[in-house]
Biopython code that builds the backbone (N, CA, C, O; Angstrom):
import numpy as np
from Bio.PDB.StructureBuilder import StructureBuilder

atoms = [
    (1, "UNK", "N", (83.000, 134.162, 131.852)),
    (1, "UNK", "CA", (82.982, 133.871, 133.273)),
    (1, "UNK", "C", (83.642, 135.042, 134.003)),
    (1, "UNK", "O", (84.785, 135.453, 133.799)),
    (2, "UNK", "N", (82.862, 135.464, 134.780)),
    (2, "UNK", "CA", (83.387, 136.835, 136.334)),
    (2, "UNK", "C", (84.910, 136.344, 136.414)),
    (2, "UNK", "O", (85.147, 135.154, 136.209)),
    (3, "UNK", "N", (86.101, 137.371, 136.753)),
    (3, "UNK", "CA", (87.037, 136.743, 137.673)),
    (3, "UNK", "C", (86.421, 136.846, 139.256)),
    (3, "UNK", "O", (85.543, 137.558, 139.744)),
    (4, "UNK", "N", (87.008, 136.148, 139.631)),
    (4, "UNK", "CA", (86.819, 135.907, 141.291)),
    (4, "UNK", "C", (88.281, 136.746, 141.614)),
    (4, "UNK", "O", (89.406, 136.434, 141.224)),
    (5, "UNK", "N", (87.908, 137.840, 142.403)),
    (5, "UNK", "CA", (88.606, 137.841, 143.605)),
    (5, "UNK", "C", (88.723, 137.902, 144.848)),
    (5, "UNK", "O", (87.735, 137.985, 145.579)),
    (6, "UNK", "N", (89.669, 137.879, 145.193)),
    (6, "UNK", "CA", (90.087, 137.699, 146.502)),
    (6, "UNK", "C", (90.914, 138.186, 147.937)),
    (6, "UNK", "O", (92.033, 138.675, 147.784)),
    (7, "UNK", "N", (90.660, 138.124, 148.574)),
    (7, "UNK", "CA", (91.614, 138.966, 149.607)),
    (7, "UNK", "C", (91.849, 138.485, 150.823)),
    (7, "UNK", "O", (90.990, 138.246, 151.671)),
    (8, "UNK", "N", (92.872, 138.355, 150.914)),
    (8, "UNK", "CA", (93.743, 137.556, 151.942)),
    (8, "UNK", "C", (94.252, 138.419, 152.630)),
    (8, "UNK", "O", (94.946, 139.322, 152.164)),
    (9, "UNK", "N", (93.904, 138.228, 154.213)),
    (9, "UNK", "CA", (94.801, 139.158, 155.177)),
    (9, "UNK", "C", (95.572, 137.851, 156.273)),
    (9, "UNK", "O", (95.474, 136.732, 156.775)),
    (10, "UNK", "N", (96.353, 139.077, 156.111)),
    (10, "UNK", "CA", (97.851, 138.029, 156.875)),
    (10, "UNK", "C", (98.396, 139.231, 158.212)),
    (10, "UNK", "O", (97.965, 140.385, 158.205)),
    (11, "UNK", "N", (99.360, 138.741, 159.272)),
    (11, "UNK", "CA", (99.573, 139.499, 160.054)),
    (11, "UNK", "C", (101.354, 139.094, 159.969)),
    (11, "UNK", "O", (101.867, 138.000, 159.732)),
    (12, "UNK", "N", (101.805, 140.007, 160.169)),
    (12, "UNK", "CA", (103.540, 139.866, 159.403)),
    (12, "UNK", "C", (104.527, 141.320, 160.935)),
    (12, "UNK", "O", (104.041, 142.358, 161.386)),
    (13, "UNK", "N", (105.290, 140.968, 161.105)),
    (13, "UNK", "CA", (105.919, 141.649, 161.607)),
    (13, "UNK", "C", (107.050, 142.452, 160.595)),
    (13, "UNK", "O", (107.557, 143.497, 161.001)),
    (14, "UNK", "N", (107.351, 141.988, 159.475)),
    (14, "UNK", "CA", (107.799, 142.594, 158.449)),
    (14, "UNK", "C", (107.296, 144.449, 158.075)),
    (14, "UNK", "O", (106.157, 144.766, 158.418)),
    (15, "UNK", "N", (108.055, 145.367, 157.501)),
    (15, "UNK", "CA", (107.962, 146.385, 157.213)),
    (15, "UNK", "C", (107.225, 146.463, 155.583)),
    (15, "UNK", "O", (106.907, 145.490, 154.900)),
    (16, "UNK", "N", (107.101, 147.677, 155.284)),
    (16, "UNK", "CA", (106.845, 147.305, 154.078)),
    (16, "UNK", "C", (108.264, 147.896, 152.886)),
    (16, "UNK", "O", (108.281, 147.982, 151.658)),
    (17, "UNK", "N", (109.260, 148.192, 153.878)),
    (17, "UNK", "CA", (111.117, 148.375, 153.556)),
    (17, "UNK", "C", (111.270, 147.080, 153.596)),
    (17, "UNK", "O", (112.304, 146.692, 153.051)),
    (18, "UNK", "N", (110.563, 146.227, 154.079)),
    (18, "UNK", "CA", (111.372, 144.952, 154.695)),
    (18, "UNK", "C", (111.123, 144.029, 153.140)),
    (18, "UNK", "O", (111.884, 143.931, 152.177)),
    (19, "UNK", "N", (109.927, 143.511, 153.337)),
    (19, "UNK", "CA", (109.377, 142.738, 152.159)),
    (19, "UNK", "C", (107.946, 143.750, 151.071)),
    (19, "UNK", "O", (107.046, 144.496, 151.456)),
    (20, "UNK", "N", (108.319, 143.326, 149.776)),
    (20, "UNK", "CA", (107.259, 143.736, 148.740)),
    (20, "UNK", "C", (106.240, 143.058, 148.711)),
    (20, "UNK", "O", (106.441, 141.900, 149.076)),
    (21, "UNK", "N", (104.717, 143.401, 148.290)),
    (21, "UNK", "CA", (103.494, 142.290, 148.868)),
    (21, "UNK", "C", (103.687, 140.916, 147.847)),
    (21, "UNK", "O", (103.266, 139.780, 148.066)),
    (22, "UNK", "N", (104.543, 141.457, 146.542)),
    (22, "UNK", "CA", (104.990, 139.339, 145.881)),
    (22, "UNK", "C", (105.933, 138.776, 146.775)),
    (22, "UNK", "O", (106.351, 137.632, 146.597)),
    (23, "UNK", "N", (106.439, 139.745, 148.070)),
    (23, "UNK", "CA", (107.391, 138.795, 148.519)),
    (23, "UNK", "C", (106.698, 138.221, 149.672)),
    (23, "UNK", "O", (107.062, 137.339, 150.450)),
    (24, "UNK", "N", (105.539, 138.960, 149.612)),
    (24, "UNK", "CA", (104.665, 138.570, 150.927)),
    (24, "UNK", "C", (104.242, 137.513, 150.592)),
    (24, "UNK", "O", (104.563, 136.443, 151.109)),
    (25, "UNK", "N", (103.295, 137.693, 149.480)),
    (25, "UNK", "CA", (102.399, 135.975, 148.790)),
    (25, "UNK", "C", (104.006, 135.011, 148.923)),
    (25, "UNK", "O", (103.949, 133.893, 149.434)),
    (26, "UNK", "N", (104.758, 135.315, 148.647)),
    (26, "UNK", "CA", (105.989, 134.013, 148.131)),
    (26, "UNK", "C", (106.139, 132.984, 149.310)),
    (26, "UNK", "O", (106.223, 131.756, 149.288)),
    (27, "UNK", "N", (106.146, 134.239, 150.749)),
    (27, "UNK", "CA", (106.410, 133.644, 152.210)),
    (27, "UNK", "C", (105.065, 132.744, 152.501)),
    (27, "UNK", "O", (105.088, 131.575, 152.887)),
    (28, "UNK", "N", (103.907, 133.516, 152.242)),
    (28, "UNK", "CA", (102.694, 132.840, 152.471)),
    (28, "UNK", "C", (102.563, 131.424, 151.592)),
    (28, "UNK", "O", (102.488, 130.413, 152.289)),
    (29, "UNK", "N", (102.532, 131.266, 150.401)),
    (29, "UNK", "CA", (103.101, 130.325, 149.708)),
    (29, "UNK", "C", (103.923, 129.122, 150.182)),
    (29, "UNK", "O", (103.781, 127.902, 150.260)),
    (30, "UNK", "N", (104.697, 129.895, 150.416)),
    (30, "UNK", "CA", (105.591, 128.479, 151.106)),
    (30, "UNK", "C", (105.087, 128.256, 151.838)),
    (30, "UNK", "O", (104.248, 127.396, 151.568)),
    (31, "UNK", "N", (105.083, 128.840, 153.625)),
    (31, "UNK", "CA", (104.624, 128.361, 154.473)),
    (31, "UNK", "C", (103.453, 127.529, 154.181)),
    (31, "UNK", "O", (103.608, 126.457, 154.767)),
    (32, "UNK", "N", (102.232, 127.556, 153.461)),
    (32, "UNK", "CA", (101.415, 126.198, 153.439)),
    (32, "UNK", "C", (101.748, 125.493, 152.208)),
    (32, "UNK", "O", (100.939, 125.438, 151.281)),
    (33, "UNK", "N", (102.867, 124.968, 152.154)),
    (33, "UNK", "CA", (103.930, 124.128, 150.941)),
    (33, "UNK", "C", (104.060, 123.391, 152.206)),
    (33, "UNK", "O", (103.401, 122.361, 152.349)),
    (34, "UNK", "N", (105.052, 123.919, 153.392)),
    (34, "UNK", "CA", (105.354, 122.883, 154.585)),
    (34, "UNK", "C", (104.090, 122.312, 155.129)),
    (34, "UNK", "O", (103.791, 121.118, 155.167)),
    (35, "UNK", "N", (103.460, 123.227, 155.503)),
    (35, "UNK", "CA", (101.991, 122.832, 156.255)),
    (35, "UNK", "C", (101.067, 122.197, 155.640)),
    (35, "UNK", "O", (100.075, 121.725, 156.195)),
    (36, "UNK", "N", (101.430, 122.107, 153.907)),
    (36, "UNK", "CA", (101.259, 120.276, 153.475)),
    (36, "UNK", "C", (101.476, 119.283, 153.443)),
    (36, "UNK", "O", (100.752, 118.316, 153.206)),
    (37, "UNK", "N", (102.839, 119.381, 153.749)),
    (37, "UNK", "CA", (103.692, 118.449, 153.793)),
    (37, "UNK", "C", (103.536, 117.736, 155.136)),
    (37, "UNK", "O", (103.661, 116.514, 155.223)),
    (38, "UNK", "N", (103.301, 118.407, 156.031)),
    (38, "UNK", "CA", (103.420, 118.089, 157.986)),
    (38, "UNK", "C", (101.728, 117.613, 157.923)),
    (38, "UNK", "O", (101.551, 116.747, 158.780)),
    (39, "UNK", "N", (100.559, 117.897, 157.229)),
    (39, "UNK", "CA", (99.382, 117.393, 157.168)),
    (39, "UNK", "C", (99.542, 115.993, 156.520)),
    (39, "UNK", "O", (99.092, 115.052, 157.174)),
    (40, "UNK", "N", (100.170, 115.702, 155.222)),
    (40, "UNK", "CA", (100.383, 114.442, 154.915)),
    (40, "UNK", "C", (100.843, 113.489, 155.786)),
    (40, "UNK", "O", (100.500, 112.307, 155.763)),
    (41, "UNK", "N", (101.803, 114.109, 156.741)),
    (41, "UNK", "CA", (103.057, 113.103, 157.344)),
    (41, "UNK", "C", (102.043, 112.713, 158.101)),
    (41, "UNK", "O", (101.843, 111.499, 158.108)),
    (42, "UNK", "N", (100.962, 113.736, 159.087)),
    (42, "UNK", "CA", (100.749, 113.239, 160.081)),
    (42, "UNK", "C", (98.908, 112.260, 159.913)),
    (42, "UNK", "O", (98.318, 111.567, 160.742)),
    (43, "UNK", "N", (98.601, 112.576, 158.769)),
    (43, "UNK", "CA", (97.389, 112.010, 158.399)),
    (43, "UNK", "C", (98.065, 110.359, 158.048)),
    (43, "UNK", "O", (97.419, 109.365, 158.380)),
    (44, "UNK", "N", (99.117, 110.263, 157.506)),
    (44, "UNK", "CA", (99.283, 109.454, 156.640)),
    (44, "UNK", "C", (100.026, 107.900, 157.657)),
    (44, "UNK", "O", (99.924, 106.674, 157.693)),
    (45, "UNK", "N", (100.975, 109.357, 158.537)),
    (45, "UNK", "CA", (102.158, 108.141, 159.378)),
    (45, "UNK", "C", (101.922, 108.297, 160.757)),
    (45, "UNK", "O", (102.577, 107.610, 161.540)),
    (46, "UNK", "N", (100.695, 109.470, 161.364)),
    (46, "UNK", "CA", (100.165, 109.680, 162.559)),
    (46, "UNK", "C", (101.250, 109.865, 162.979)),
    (46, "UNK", "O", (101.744, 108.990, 163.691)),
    (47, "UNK", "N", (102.034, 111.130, 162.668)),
    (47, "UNK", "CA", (103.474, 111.481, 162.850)),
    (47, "UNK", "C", (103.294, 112.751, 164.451)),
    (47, "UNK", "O", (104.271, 113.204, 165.047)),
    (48, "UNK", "N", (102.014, 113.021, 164.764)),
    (48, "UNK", "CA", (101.455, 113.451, 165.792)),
    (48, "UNK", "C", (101.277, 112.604, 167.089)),
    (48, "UNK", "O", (101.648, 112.913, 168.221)),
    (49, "UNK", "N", (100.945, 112.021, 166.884)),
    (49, "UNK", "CA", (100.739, 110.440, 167.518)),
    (49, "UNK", "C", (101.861, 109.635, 167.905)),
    (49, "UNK", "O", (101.686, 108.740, 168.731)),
    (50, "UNK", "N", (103.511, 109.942, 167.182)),
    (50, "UNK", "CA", (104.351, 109.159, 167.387)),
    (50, "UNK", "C", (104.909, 109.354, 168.601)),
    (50, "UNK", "O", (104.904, 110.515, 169.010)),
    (51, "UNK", "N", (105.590, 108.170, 169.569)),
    (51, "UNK", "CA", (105.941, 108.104, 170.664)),
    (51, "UNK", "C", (107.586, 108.454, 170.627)),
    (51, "UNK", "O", (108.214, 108.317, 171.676)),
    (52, "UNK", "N", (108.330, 108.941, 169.320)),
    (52, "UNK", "CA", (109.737, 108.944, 169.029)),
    (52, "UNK", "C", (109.890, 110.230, 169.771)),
    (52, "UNK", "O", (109.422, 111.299, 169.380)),
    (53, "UNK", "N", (110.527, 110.069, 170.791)),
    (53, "UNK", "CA", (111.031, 111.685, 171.271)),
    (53, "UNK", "C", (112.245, 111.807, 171.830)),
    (53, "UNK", "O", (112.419, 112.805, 172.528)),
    (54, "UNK", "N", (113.210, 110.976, 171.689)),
    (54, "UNK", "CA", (114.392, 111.332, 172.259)),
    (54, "UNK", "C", (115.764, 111.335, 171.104)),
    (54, "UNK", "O", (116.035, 110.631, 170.132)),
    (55, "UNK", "N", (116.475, 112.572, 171.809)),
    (55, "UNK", "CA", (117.990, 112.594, 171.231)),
    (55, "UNK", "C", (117.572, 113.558, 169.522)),
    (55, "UNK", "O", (117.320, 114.728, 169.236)),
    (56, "UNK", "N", (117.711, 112.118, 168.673)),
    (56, "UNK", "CA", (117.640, 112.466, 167.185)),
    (56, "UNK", "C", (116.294, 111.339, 166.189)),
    (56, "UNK", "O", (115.753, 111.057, 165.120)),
    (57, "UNK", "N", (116.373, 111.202, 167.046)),
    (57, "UNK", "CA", (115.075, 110.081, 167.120)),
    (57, "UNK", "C", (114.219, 110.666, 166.063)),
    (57, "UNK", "O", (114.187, 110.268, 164.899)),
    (58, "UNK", "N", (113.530, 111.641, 166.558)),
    (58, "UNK", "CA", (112.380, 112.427, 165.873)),
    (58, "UNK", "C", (112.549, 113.035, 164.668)),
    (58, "UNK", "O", (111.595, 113.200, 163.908)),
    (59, "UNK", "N", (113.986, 113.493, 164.328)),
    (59, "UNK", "CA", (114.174, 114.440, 163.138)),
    (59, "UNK", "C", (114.136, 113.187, 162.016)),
    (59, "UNK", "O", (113.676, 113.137, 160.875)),
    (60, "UNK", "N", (114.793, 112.248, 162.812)),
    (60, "UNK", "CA", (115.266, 110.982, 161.909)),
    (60, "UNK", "C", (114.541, 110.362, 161.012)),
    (60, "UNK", "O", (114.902, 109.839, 159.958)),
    (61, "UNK", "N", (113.042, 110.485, 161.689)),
    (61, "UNK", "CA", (112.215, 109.859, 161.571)),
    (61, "UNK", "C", (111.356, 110.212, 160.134)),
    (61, "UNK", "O", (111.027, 109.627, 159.102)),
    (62, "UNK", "N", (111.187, 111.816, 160.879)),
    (62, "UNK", "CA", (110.682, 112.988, 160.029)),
    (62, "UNK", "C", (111.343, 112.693, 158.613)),
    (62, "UNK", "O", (110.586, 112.627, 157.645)),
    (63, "UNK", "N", (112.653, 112.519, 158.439)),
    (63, "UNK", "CA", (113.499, 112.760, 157.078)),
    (63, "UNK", "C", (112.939, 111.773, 156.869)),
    (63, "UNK", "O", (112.104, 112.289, 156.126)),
    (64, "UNK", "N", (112.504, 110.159, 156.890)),
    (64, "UNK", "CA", (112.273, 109.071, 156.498)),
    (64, "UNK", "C", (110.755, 108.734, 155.553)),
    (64, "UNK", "O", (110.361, 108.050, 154.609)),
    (65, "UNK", "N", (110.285, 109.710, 156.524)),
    (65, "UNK", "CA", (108.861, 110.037, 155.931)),
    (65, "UNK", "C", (108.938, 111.068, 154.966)),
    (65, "UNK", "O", (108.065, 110.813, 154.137)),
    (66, "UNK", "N", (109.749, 112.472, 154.538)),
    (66, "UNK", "CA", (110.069, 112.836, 153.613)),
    (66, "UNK", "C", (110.258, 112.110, 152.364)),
    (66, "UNK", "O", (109.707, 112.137, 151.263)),
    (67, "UNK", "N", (111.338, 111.366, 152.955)),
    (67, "UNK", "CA", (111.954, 110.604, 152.122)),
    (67, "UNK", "C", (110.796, 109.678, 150.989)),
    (67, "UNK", "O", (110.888, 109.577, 149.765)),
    (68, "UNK", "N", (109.690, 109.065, 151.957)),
    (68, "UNK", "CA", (109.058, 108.368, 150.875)),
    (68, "UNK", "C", (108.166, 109.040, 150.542)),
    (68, "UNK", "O", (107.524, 108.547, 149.614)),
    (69, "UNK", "N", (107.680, 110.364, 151.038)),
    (69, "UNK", "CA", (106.536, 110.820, 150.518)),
    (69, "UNK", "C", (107.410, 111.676, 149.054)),
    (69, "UNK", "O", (106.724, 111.837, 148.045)),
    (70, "UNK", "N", (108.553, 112.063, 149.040)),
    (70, "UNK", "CA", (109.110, 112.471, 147.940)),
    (70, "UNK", "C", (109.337, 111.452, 146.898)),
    (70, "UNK", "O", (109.327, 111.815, 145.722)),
    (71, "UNK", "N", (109.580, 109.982, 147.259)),
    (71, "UNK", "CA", (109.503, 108.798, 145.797)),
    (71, "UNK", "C", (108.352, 109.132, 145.600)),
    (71, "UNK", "O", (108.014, 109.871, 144.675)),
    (72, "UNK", "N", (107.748, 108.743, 146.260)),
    (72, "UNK", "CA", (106.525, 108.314, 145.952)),
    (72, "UNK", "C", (105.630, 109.914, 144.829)),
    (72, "UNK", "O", (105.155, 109.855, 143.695)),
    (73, "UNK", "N", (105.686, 110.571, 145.345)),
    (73, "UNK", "CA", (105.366, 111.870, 144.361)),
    (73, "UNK", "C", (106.118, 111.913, 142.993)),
    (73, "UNK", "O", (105.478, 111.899, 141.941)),
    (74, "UNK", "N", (107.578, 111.969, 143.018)),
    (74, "UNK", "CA", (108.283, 111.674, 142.063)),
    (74, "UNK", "C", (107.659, 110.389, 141.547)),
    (74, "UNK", "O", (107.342, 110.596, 140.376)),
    (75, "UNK", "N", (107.389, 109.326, 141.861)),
    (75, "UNK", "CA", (106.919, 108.318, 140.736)),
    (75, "UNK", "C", (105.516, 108.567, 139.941)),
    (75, "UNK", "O", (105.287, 108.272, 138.768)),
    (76, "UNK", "N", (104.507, 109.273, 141.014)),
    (76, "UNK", "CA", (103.348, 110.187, 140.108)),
    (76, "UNK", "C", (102.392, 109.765, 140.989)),
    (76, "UNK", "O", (101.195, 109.813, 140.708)),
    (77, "UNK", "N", (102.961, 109.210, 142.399)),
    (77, "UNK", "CA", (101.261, 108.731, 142.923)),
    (77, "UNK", "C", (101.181, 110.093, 143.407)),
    (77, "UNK", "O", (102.021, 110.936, 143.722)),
    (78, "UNK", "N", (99.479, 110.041, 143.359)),
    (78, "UNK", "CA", (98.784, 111.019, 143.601)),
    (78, "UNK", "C", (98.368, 111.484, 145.474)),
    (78, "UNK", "O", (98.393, 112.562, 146.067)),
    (79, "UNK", "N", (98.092, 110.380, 145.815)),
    (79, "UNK", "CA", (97.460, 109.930, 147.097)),
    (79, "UNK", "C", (98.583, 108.964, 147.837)),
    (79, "UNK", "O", (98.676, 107.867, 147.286)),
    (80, "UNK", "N", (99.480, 109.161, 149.013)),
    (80, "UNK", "CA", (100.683, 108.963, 149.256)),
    (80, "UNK", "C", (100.100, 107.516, 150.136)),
    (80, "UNK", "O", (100.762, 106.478, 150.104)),
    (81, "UNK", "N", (98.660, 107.625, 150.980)),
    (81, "UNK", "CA", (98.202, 106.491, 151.641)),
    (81, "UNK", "C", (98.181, 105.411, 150.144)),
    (81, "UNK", "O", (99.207, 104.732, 150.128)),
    (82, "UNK", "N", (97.647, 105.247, 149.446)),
    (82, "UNK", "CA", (97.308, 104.684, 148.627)),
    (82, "UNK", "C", (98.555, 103.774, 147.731)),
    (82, "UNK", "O", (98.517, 102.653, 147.225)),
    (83, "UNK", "N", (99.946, 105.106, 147.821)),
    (83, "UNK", "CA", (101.292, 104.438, 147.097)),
    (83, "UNK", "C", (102.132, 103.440, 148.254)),
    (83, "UNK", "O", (102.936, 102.510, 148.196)),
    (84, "UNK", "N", (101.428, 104.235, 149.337)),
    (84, "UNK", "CA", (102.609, 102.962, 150.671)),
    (84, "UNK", "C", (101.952, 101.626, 150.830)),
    (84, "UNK", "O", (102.536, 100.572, 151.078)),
    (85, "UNK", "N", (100.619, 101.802, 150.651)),
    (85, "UNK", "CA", (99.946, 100.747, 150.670)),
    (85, "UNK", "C", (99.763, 99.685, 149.322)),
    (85, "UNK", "O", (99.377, 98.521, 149.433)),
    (86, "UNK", "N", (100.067, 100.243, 148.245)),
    (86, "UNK", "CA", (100.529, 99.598, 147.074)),
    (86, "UNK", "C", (101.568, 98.790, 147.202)),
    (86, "UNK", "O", (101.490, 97.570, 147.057)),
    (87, "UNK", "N", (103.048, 99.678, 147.602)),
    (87, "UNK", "CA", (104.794, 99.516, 147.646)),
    (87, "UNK", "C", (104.314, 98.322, 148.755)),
    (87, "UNK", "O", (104.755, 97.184, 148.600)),
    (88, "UNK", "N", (103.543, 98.576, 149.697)),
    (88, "UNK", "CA", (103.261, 97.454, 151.138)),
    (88, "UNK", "C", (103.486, 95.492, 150.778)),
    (88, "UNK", "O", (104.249, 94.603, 151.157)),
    (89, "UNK", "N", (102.458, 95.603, 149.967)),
    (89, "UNK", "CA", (102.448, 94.595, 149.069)),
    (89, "UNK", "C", (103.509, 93.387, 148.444)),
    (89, "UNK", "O", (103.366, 92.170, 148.320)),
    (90, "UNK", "N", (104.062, 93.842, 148.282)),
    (90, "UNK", "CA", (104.982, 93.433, 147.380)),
    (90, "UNK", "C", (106.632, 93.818, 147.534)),
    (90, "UNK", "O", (107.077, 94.620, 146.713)),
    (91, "UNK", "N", (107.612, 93.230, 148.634)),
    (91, "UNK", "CA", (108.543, 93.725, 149.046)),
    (91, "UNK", "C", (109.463, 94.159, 147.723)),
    (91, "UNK", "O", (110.189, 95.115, 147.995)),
    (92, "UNK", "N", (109.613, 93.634, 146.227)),
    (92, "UNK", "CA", (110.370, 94.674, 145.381)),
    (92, "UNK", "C", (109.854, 95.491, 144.386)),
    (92, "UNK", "O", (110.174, 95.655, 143.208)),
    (93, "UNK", "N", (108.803, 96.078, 145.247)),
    (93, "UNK", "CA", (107.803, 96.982, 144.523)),
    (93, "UNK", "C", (108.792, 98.229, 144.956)),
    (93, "UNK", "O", (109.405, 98.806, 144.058)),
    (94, "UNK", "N", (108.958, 98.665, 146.387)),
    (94, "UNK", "CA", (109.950, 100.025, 146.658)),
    (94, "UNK", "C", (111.153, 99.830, 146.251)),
    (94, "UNK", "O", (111.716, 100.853, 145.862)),
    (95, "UNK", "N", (111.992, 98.480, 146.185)),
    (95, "UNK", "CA", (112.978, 99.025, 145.350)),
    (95, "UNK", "C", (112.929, 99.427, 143.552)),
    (95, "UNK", "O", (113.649, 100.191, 142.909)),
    (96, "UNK", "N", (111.961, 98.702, 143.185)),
    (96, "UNK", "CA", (111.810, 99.124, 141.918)),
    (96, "UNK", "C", (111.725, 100.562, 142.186)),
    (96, "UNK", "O", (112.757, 101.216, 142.036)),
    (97, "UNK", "N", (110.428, 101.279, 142.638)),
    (97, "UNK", "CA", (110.385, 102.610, 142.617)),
    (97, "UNK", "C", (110.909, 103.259, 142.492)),
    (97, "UNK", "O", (110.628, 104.230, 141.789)),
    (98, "UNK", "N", (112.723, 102.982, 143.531)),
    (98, "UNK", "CA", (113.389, 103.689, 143.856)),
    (98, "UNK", "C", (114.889, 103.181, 143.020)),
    (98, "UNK", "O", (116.040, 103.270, 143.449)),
    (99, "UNK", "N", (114.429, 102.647, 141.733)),
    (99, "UNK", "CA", (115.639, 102.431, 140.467)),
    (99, "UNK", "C", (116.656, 101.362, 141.047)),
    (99, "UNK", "O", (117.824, 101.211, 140.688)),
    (100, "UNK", "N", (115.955, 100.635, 142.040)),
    (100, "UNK", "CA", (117.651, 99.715, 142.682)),
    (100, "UNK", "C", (116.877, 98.606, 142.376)),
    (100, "UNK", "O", (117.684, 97.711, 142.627)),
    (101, "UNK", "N", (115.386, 97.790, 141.831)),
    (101, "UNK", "CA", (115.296, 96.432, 141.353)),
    (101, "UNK", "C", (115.172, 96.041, 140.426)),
    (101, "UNK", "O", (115.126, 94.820, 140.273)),
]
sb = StructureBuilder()
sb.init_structure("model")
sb.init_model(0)
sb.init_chain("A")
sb.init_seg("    ")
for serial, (resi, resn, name, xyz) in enumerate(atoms, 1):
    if name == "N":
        sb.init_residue(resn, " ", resi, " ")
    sb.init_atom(name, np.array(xyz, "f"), 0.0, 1.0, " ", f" {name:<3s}", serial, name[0])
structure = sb.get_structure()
């Protein structure tokens, strides 16, 4: 089988003193690591959509939804709609998950 490659252009205010191009992929990398994470939240908890906007309200919220989209990965679900809607079910289904039932 051919390798496939590929080429990715990016626009960086960085030097090339500044960062090396593995340190470039590393930044690029991450950044859509978060920008999976903020697609889940908001597909999943319509975290776009939410009306929470005052004070600490919003960050609060944000960590909460972390919070279960990280059990929930840690326990092995695949599809995070699919594990809340499982845990939904059955009120000591999330504490089991989460080693306290």
């Amino acid at each position: 089988m051919p390798t496939l490659v590929k080429t990715v252009y990016a626009v960086t205010s960085l030097t090339a003193e500044q960062a090396t191009p593995a340190e470039l992929a590393q930044l690029v990398r991450d950044h859509w690591k978060i920008e999976a994470l903020h697609h889940v939240r908001d597909t999943t908890f319509a975290e776009d959509a939410s009306q929470v906007r005052t004070v600490n309200a919003p960050r609060a919220m944000a960590t909460w939804r972390n919070f279960a989209i990280g059990a929930l990965r840690t326990a092995g679900a695949k599809n995070i709609a699919a594990g809340l809607r499982h845990n939904a079910r059955n009120p000591h289904r999330p504490l089991t998950l989460l080693g306290l039932g």
